[in-house]
Backbone atoms as SQL, in Angstrom:
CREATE TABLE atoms (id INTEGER PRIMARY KEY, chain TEXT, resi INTEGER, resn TEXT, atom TEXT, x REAL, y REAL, z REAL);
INSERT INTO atoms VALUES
  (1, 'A', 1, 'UNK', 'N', 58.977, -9.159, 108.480),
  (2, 'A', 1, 'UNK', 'CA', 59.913, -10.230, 108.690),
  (3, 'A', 1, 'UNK', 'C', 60.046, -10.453, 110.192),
  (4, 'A', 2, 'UNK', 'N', 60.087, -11.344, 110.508),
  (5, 'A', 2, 'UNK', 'CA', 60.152, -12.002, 112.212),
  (6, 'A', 2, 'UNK', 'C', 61.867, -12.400, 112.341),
  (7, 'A', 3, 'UNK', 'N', 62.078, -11.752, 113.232),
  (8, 'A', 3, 'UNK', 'CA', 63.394, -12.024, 113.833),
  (9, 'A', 3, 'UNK', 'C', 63.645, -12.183, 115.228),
  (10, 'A', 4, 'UNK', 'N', 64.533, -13.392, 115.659),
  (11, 'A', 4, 'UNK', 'CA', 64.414, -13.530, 117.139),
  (12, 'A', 4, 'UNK', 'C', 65.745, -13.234, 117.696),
  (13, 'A', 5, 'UNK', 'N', 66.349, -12.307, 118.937),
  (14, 'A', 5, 'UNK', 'CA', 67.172, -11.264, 119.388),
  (15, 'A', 5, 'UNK', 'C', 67.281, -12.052, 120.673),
  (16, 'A', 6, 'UNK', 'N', 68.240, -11.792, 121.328),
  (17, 'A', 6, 'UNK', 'CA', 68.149, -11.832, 122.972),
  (18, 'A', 6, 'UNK', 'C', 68.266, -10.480, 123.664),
  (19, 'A', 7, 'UNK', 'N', 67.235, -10.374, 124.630),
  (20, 'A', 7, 'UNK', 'CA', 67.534, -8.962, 125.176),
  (21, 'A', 7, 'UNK', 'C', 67.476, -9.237, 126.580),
  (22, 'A', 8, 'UNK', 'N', 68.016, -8.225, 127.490),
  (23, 'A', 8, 'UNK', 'CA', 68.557, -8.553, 128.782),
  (24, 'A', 8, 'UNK', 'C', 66.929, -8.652, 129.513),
  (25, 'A', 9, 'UNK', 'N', 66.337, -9.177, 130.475),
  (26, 'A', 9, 'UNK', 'CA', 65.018, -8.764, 130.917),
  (27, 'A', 9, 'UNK', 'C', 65.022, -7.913, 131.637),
  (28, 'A', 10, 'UNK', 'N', 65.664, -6.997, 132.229),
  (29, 'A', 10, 'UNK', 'CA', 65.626, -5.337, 132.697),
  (30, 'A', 10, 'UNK', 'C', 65.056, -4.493, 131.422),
  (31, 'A', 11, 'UNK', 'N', 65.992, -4.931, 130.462),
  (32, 'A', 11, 'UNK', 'CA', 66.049, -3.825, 129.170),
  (33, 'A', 11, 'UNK', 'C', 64.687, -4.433, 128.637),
  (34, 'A', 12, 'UNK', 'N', 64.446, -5.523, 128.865),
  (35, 'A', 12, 'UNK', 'CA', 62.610, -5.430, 127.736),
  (36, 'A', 12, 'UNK', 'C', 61.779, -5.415, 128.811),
  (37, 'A', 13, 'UNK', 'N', 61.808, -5.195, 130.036),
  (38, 'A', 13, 'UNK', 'CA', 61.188, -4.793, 131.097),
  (39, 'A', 13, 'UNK', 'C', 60.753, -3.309, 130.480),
  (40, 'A', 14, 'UNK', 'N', 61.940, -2.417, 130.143),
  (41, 'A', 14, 'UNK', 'CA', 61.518, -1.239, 130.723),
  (42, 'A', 14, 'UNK', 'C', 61.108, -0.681, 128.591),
  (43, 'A', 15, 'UNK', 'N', 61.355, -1.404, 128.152),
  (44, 'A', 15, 'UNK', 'CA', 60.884, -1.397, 126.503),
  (45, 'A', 15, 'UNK', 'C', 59.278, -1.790, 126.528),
  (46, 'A', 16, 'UNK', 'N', 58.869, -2.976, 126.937),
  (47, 'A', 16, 'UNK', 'CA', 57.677, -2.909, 127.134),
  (48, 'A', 16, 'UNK', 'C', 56.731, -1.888, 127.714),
  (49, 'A', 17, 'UNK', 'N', 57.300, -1.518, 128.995),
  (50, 'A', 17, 'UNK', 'CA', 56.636, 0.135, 129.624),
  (51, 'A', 17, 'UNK', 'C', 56.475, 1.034, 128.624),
  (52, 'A', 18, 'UNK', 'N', 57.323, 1.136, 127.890),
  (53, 'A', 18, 'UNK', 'CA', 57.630, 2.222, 127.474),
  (54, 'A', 18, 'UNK', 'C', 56.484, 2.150, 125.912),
  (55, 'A', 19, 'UNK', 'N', 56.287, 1.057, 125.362),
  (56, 'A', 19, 'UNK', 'CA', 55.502, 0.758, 124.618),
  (57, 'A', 19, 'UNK', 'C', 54.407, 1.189, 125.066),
  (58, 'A', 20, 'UNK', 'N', 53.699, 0.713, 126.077),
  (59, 'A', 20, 'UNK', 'CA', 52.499, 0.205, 127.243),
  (60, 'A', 20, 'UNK', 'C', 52.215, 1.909, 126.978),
  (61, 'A', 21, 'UNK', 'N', 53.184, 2.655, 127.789),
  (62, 'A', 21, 'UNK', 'CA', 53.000, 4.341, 127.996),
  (63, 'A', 21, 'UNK', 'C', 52.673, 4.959, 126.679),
  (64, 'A', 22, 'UNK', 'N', 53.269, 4.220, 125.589),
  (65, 'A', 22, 'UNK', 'CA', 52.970, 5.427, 124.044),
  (66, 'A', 22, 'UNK', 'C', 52.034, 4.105, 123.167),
  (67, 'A', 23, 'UNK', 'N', 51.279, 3.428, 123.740),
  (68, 'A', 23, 'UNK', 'CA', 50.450, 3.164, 122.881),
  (69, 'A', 23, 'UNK', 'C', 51.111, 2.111, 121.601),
  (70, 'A', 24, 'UNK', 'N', 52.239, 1.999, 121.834),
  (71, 'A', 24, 'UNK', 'CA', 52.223, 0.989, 120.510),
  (72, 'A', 24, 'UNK', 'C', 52.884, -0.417, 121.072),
  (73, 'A', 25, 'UNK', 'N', 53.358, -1.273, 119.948),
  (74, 'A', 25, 'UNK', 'CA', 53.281, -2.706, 120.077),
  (75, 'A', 25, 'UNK', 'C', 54.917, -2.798, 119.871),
  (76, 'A', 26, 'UNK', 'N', 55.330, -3.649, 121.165),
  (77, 'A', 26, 'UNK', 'CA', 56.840, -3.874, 120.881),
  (78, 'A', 26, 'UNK', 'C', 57.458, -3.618, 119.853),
  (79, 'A', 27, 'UNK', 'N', 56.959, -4.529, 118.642),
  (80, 'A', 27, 'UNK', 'CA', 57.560, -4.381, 117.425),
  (81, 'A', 27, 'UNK', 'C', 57.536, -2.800, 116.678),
  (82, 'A', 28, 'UNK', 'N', 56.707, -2.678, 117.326),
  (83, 'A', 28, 'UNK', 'CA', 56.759, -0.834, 116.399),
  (84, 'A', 28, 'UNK', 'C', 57.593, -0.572, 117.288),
  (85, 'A', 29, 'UNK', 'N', 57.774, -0.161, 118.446),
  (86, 'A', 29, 'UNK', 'CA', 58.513, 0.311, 119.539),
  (87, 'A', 29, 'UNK', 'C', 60.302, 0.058, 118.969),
  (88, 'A', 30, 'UNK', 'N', 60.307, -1.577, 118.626),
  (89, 'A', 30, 'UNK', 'CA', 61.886, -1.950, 118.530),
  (90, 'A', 30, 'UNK', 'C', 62.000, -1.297, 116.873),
  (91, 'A', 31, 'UNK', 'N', 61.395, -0.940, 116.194),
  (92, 'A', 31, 'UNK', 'CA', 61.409, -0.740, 114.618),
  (93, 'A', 31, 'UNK', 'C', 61.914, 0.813, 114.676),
  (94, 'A', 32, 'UNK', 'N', 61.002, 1.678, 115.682),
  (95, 'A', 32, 'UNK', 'CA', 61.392, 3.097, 115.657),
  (96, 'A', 32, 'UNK', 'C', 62.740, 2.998, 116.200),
  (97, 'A', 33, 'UNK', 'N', 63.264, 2.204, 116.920),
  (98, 'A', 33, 'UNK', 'CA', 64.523, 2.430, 117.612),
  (99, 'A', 33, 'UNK', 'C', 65.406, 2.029, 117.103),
  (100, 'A', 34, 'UNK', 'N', 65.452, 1.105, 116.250),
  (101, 'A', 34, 'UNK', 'CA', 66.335, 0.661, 115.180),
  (102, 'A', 34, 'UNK', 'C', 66.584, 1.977, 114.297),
  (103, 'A', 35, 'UNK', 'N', 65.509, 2.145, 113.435),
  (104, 'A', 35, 'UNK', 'CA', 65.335, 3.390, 112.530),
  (105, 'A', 35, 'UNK', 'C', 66.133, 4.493, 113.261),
  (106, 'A', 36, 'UNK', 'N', 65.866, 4.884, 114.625),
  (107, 'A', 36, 'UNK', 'CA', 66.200, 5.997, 115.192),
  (108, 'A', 36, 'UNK', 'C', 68.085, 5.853, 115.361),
  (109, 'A', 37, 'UNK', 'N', 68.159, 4.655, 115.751),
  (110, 'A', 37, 'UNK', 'CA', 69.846, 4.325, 115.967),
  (111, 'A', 37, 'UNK', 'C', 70.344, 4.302, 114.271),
  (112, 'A', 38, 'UNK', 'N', 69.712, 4.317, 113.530),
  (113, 'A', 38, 'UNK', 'CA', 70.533, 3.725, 112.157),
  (114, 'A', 38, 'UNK', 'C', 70.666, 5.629, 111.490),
  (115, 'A', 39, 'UNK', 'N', 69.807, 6.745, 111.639),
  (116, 'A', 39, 'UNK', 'CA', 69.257, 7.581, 111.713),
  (117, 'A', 39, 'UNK', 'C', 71.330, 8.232, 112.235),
  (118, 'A', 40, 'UNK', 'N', 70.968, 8.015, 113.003),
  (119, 'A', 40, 'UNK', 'CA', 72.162, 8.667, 114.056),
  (120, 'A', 40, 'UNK', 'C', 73.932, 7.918, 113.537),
  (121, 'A', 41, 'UNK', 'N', 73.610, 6.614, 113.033),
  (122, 'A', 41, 'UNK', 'CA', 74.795, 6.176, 112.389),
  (123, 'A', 41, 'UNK', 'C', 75.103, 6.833, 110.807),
  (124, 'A', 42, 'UNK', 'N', 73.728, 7.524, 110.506),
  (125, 'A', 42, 'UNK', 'CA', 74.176, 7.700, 108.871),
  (126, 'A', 42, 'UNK', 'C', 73.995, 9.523, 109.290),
  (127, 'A', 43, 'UNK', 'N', 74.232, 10.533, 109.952),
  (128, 'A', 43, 'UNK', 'CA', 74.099, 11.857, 109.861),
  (129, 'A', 43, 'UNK', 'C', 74.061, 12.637, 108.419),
  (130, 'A', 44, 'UNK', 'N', 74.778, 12.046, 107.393),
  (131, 'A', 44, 'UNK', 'CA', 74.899, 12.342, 106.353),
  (132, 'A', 44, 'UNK', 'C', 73.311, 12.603, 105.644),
  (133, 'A', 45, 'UNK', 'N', 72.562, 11.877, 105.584),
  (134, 'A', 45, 'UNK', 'CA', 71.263, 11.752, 105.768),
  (135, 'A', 45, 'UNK', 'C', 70.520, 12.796, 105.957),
  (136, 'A', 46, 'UNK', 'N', 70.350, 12.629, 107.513),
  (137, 'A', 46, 'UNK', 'CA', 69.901, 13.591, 107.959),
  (138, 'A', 46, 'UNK', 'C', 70.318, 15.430, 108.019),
  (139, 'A', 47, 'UNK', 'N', 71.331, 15.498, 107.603),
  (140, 'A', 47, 'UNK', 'CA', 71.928, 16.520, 107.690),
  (141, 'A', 47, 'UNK', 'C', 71.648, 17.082, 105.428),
  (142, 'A', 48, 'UNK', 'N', 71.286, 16.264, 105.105),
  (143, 'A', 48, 'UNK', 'CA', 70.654, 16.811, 103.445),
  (144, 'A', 48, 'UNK', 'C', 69.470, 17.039, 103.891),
  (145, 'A', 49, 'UNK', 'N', 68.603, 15.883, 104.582),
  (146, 'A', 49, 'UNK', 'CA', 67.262, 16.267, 104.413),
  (147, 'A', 49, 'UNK', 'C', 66.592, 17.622, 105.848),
  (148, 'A', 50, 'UNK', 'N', 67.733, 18.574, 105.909),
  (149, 'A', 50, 'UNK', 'CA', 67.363, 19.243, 107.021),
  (150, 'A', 50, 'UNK', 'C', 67.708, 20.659, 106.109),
  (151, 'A', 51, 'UNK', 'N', 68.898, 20.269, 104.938),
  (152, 'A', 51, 'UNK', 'CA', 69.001, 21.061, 104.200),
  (153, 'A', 51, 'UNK', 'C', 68.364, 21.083, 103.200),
  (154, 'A', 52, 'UNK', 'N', 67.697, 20.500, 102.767),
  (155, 'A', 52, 'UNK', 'CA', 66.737, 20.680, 101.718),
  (156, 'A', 52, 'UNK', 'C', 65.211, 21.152, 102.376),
  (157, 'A', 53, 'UNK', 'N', 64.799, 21.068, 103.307),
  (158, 'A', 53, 'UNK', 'CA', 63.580, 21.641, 104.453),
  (159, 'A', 53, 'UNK', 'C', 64.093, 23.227, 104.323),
  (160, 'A', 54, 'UNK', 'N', 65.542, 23.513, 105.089),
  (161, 'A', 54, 'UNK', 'CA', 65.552, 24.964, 104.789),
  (162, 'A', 54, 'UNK', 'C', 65.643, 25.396, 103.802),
  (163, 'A', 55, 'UNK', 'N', 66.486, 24.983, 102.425),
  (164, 'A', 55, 'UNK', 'CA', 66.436, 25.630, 101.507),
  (165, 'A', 55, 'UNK', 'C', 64.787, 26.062, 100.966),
  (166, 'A', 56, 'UNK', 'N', 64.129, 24.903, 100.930),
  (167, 'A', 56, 'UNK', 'CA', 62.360, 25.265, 100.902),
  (168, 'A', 56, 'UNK', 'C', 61.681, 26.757, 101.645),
  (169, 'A', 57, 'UNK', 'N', 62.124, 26.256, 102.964),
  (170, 'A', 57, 'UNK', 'CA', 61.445, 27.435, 103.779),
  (171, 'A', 57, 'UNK', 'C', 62.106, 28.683, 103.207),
  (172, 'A', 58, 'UNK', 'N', 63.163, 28.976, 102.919),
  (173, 'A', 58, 'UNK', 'CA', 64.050, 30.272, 102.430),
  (174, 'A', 58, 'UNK', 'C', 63.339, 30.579, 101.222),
  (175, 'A', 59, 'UNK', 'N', 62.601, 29.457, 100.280),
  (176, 'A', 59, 'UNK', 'CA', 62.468, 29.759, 99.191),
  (177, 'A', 59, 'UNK', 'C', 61.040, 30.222, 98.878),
  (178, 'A', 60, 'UNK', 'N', 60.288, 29.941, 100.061),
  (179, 'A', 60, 'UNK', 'CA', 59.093, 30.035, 99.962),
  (180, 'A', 60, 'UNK', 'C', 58.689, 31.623, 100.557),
  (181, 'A', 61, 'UNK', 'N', 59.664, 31.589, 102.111),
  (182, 'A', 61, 'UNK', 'CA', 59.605, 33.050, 102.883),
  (183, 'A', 61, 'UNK', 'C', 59.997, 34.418, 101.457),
  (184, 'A', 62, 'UNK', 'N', 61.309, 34.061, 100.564),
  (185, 'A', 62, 'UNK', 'CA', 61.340, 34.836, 99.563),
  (186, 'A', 62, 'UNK', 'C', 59.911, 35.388, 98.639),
  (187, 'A', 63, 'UNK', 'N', 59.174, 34.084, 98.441),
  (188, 'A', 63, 'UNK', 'CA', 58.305, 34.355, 97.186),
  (189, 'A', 63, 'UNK', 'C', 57.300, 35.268, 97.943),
  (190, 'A', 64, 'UNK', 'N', 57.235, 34.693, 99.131),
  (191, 'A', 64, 'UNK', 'CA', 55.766, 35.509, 100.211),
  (192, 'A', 64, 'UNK', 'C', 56.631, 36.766, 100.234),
  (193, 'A', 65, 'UNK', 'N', 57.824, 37.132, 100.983),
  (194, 'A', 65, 'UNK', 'CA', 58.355, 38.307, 101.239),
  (195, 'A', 65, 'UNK', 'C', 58.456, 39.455, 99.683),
  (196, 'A', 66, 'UNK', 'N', 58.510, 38.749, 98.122),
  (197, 'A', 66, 'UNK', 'CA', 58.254, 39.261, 97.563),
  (198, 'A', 66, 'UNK', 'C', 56.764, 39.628, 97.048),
  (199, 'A', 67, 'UNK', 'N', 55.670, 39.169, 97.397),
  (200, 'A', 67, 'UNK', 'CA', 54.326, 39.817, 96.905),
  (201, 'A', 67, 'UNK', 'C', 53.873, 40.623, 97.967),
  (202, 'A', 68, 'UNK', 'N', 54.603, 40.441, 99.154),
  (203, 'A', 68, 'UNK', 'CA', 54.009, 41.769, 100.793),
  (204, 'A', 68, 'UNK', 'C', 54.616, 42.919, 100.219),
  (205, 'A', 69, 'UNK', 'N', 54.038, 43.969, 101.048),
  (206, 'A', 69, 'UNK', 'CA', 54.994, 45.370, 101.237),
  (207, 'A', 69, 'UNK', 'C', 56.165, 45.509, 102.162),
  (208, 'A', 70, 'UNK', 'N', 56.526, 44.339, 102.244),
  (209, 'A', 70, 'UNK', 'CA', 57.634, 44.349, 103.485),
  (210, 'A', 70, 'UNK', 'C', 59.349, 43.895, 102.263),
  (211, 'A', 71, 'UNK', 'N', 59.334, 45.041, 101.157),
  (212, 'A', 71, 'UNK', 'CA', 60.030, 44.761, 100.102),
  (213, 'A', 71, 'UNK', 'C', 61.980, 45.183, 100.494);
């Protein structure tokens, strides 16, 4: 979807660089940063899917820690 924004020209001055430096295209650039700000407005989110990563790793270190000799 195409959407048109006003942005200050300092601030897409230094958005473009910053694109330019990591290789991608404004629009990916403004998409991760959206994502990344919306990311940070919903913590709730992120804070399950960090708990469900550890509960994994706990569950997995168990199954390995139970077939070693380290009982």
């Amino acid at each position: 979807m195409k959407v048109h924004i006003s942005i200050p020209d300092k601030l897409l001055q230094k958005a473009d660089g910053l694109a330019r430096r990591t290789k991608r295209s404004r629009s990916a650039l403004f998409t991760d940063a959206v994502r990344e700000h919306l990311n940070r407005r919903e913590p709730g989110k992120l804070t399950q899917a960090m708990g469900s990563a550890v509960a994994k790793i706990k569950s997995n270190a168990r199954r390995i820690l139970k077939k070693s000799e380290w009982r």
